[in-house]
Structure formats: structure tokens, C-alpha cells
C-alpha positions in Angstrom: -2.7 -17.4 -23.5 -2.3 -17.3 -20.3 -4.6 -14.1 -18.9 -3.5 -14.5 -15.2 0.3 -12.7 -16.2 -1.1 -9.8 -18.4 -3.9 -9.1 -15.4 -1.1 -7.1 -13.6 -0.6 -4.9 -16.3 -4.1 -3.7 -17.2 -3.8 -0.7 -14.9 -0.5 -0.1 -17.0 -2.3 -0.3 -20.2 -5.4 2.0 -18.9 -2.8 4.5 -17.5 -1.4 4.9 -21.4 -5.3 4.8 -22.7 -5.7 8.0 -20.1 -2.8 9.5 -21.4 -3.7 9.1 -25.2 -7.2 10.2 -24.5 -6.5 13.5 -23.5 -4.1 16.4 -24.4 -0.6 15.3 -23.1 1.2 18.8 -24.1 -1.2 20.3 -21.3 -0.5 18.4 -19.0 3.2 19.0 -19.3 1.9 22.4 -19.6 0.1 21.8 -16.1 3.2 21.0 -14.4 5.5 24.0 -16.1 3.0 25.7 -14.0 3.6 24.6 -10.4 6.0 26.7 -8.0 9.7 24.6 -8.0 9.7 25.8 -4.3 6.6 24.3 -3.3 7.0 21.3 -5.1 10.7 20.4 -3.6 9.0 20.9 -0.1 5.9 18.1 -1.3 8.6 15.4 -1.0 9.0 16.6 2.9 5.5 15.1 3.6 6.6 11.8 2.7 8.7 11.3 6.2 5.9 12.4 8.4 3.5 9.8 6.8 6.1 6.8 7.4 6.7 8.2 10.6 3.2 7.6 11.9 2.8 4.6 10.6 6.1 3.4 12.1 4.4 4.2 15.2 1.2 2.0 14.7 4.1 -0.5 13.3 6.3 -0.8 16.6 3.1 -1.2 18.4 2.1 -4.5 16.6 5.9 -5.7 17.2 5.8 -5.3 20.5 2.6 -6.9 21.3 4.4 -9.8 19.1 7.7 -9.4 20.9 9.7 -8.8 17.9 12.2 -6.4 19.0 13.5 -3.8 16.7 14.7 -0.6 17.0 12.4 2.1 15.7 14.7 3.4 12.8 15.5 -0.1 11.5 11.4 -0.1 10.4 11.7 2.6 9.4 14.2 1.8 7.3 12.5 -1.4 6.6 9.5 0.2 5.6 11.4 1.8 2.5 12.7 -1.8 1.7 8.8 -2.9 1.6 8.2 0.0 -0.7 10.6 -1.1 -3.4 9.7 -4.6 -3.5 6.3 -3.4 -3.6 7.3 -1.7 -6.6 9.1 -3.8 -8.9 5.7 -6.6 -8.2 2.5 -7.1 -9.4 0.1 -6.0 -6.7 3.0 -4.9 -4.8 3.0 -8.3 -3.5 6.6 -8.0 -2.9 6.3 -6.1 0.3 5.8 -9.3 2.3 10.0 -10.0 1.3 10.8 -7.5 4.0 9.9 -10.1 6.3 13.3 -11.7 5.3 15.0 -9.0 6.8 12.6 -8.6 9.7 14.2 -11.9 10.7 17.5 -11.0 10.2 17.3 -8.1 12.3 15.3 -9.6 15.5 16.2 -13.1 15.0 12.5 -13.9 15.2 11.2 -16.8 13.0 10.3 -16.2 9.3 6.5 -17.5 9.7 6.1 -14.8 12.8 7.6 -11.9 11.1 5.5 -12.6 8.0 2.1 -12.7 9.8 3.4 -9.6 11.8 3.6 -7.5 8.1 0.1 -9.3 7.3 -1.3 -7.7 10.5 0.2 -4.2 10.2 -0.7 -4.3 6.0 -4.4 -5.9 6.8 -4.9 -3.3 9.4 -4.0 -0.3 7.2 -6.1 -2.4 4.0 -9.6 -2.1 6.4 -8.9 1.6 7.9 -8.4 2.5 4.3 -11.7 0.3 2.9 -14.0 2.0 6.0 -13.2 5.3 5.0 -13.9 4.4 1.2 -16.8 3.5 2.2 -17.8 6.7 4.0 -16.9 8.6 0.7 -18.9 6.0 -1.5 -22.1 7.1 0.8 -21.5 10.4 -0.3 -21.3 9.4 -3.6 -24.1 6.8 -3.6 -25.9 9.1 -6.0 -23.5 9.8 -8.5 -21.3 6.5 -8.6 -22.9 3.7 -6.9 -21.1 1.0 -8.1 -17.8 2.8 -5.8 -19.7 2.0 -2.5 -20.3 -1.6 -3.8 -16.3 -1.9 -4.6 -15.3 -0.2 -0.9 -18.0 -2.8 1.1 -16.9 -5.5 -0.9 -13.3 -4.7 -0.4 -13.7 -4.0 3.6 -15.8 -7.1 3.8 -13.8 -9.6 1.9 -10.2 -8.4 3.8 -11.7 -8.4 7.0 -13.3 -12.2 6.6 -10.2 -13.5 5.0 -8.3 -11.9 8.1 -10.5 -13.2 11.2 -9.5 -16.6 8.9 -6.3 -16.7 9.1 -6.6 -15.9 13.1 -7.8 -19.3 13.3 -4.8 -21.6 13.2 -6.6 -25.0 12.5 -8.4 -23.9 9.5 -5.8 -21.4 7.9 -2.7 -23.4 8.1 -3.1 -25.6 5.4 -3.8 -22.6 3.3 -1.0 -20.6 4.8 0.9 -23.9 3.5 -0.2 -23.7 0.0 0.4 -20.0 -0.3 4.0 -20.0 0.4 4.0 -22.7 -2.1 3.0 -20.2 -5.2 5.0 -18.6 -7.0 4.6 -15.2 -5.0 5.8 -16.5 -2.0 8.5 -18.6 -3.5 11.7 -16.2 -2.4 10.6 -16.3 1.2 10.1 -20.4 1.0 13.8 -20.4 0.1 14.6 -18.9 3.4 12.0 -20.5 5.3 13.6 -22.8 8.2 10.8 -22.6 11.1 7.8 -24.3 11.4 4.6 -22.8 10.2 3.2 -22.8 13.5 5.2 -20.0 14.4 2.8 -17.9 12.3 0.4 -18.3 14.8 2.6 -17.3 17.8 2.3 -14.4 19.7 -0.7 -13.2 17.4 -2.1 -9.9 18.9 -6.1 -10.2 20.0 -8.7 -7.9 18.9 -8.2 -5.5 21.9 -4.3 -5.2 21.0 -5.3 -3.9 17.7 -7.4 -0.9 19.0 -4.6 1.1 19.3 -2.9 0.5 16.0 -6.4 0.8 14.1 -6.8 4.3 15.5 -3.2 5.1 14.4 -3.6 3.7 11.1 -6.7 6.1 11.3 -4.1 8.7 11.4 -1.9 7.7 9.2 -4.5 8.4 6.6 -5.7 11.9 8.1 -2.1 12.9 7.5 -1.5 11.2 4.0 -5.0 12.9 2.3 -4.2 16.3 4.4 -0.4 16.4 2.6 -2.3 15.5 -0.2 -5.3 18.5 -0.2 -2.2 20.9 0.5 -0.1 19.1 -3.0 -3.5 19.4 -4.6 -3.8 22.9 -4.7 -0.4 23.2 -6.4 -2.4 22.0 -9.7 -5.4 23.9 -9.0 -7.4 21.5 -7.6 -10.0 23.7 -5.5 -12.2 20.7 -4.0 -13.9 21.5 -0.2 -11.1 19.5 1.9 -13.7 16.5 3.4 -14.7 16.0 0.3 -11.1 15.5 -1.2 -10.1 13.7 1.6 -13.1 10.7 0.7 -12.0 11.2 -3.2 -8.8 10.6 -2.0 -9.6 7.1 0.0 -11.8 6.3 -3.0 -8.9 6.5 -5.7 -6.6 4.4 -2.9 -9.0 1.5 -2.7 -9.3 1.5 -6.2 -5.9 1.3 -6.9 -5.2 -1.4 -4.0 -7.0 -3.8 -6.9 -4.1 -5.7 -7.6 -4.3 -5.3 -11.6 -1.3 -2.5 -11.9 1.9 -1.3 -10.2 0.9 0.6 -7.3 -2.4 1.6 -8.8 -1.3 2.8 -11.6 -4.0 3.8 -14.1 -6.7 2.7 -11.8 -5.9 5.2 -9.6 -5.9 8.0 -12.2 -9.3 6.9 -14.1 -10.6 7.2 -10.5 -9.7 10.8 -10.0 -10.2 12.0 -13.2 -14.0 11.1 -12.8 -14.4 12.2 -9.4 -12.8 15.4 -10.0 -15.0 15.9 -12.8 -18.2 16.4 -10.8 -16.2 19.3 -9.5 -15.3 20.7 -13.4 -11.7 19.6 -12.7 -9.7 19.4 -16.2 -9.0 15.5 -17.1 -5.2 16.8 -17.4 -4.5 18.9 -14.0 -6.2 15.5 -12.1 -3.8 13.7 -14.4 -0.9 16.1 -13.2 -1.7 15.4 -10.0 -1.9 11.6 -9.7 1.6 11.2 -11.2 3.0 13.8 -8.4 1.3 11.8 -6.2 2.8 8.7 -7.7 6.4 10.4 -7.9 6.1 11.6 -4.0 4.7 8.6 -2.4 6.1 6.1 -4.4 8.4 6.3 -6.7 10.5 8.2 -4.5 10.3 5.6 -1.5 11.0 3.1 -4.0 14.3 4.1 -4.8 15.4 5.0 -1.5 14.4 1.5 -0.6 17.0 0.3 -3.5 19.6 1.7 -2.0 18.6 0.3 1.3 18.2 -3.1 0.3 21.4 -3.1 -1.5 22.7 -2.5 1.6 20.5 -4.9 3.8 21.2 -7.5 1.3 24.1 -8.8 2.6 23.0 -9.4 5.9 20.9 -11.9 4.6 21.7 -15.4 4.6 22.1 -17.9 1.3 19.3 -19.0 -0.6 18.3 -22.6 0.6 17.2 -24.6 -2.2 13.7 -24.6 -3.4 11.4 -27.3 -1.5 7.6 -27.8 -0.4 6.8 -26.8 3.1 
């Protein structure tokens, strides 16, 4: 058997353990509960999140001289989400790339390390601030410091690697030769060491690691705000770390978008707090409806569209 193709789905099958472990009639119960008003204007956080991270997004394209306009992102971005979404690992969001291209007539191997810049960024704001909250939590859960550290240090070594063209190339090469990367190969008609081109130094990333920053004071706020819709009444900075703790969690790519992982994660922080297993439940799969699922489709329909802008598959060949 081979283990490496059911790993993507353990988060699935710990998401229908949590379910089947507690009382699934209250947490429909929870959400018959929740005021329809309040709950139609959740989905308006959504925009203001992409928004800002369209910002830190533009930023890194410019400093690459990629030149799109700022409503194709975000447009793009949606497109990222639902490739993301129908992956393991959410791997998938690296195919926007192919429409990067499209759009700005930049080479494929550019555009591709411009979405590995902007998603790498985003991975090691996300991992420091887990780590903040697993300081806090050092008492209680250890072992979620260890994961954040680990996490942060691992994404941030592998990163600095890649910014060395001599010794990362031949990986690079071997990467887009895996199965993951295999729809972008077909495509692929630059050289590799266009990758490299234009890369942004560590000063040029300042700016777009304090935005990134942002992005994430924004997405936990929305979140503390949705939170209290399922009576979730948590002090805010200490949500806010639960929050960043759950996220790194679920960035383990062993589910869709974290599902599961995600949700075992809040249903034990939450605890500390007396939280019911089901209104933490209730929440993560608002959370999972708003910020993904939503995205996800609207990303369908954009990609449908996007789709035929795209040129035909070249046949499948080593680079």
C-alpha cells in the first residue's frame, strides 16, 4: 500500500473521528442558534483580508517587474484558492502561476518563484506568531511551541536555499519533475534560470513581511468578531495566538485546507477556556465555509473563465 496517497487524507478522516466523537445534533443545534443577519455579513470580511494581502502581493511584483493590474491578483488570488482546494496540501495554488504568465507575459519560472515568495513570506509571519502563542502555552501544550519553531525554522532554511541559484536549481529541476508540478511542466517553455531573475533581496521584503503582519491582525480580528457569534468568549490576544496556532497546524499538509487538524486544534485550546467541543466545532466549519470554501468557488468560476486564455498543453517532457 502505498501510504504517501492516503497521508493527504488523514486530516479528512480525523475531521469525521471529531465529528463522531461528540454530539453532532448540537452542533447543528449550535448553528440554529447564530443571528442569519450577522452571519450573511461574516462573508463581507473575506474581501478586506484579500484585499490586504493583494497589497503586500503587488509589492513583491513590482520589485520583480511583473506588471499586473491590481484587480487581476486579485482575481488571481481566488483562482489560487480553488486549486488550493481541490489538492492535497493545497499544493495547487502554485497553478496560478500559469495564468500569472498569461497575463504579464513574464516567464513561467519567474512567476512561479514570485507565488513561492508571496506564499513563503505569509508561511513565516504566520509560524512567528505561532510561536508567540506556543510561549504562552509552553505550560499547557508544549509540544505546539516545538511544532511552530520547527515549522518557522524549517520554511525559513529551505527559503534562504532556494535564494541561492547554484545549489537550488537542480532541485528546483527535480521538483517540477514530480507529479505535483507536472501541469505547470506542460506549459513550461523558459529556462529555469529565469526563477532566479529579478529575485527581491532581504531589504525588499521588509515591507511585504510587515503587511503580511497585517494581513493576519485583520484575518484573527474578523475572526474574534465571527467567534462570538457561537459563544466563544476568549480575551481577544489570547484568541488571536489560538487562532495562529490552529493555522500552523492546519498548514501540515496531511488534509484539505486543514481540515480536521485545524478543528482538533481548537477544540483543545478552547477547552482550557471551558469552551463546548461542539460550539469550537461550529466555529471551525464557519471559518472553513467563509475563508475557504467560499473563495474556492468564486475561484471556479474565475478559472472557467481565465481558462481559455491559456495556451495548449505542450506534451509531457523532463526539464
Amino acid at each position: 500500500m502505498d501510504w504517501k496517497k492516503l497521508l493527504p487524507i488523514a486530516g479528512i478522516i480525523l475531521f469525521i473521528y471529531v465529528l463522531w466523537r461528540f454530539n453532532v445534533g448540537k452542533i447543528i443545534s449550535v448553528f440554529s442558534t447564530i443571528d442569519p443577519f450577522y452571519a450573511a455579513v461574516s462573508f463581507l470580511s473575506l474581501p478586506l483580508f484579500v484585499l490586504v494581502i493583494n497589497l503586500e502581493w503587488q509589492i513583491l511584483l513590482k520589485k520583480q517587474k511583473i506588471h499586473v493590474s491590481f484587480w487581476y491578483t486579485f482575481k488571481n488570488y481566488f483562482i489560487g484558492y480553488f486549486y488550493g482546494f481541490i489538492t492535497p496540501g493545497g499544493f495547487g495554488n502554485y497553478l496560478r502561476a500559469l495564468y500569472l504568465r498569461e497575463e504579464s507575459n513574464t516567464p513561467l519560472p519567474k512567476c512561479i518563484s514570485n507565488i513561492v515568495t508571496l506564499n513563503t513570506i505569509d508561511l513565516i509571519a504566520l509560524f512567528i506568531i505561532s510561536s508567540i502563542g506556543g510561549l504562552f502555552l509552553l505550560g499547557r501544550y508544549p509540544y505546539l511551541l516545538l511544532i511552530s519553531l520547527a515549522s518557522l525554522i524549517v520554511v525559513t532554511a529551505i527559503f534562504i536555499f532556494f535564494l541561492r541559484q547554484k545549489k537550488s536549481k537542480q532541485l528546483f529541476q527535480k521538483l517540477l519533475n514530480t507529479q505535483i508540478f507536472q501541469t505547470i511542466q506542460r506549459f513550461m517553455d523558459d529556462p529555469i534560470e529565469t526563477f532566479y531573475e529579478d529575485l527581491p533581496g532581504f531589504k525588499d521584503l521588509v515591507l511585504p513581511f510587515l503587511i503580511s503582519f497585517l494581513s493576519y491582525v485583520v484575518f484573527f480580528t474578523e475572526l474574534y468578531f465571527i467567534a462570538q457569534l457561537f459563544g466563544i468568549s476568549v480575551p481577544y490576544s489570547t484568541l488571536f495566538f489560538m487562532f495562529a496556532i490552529s493555522a500552523t497546524v492546519a498548514a501540515i499538509p496531511i488534509s484539505v485546507h486543514g481540515v480536521g487538524t485545524r478543528d482538533a486544534t481548537l477544540v483543545a485550546l478552547l477547552s482550557i477556556y471551558d469552551i463546548s467541543p461542539e460550539n469550537s466545532i461550529s466555529f471551525t466549519l464557519f471559518w472553513f465555509t467563509v475563508f475557504w470554501v467560499t473563495p474556492s468557488i468564486i475561484g471556479a468560476f474565475i478559472t472557467l473563465v481565465e481558462n481559455k486564455k491559456l495556451p495548449p498543453r505542450k506534451k509531457k517532457q523532463s526539464v
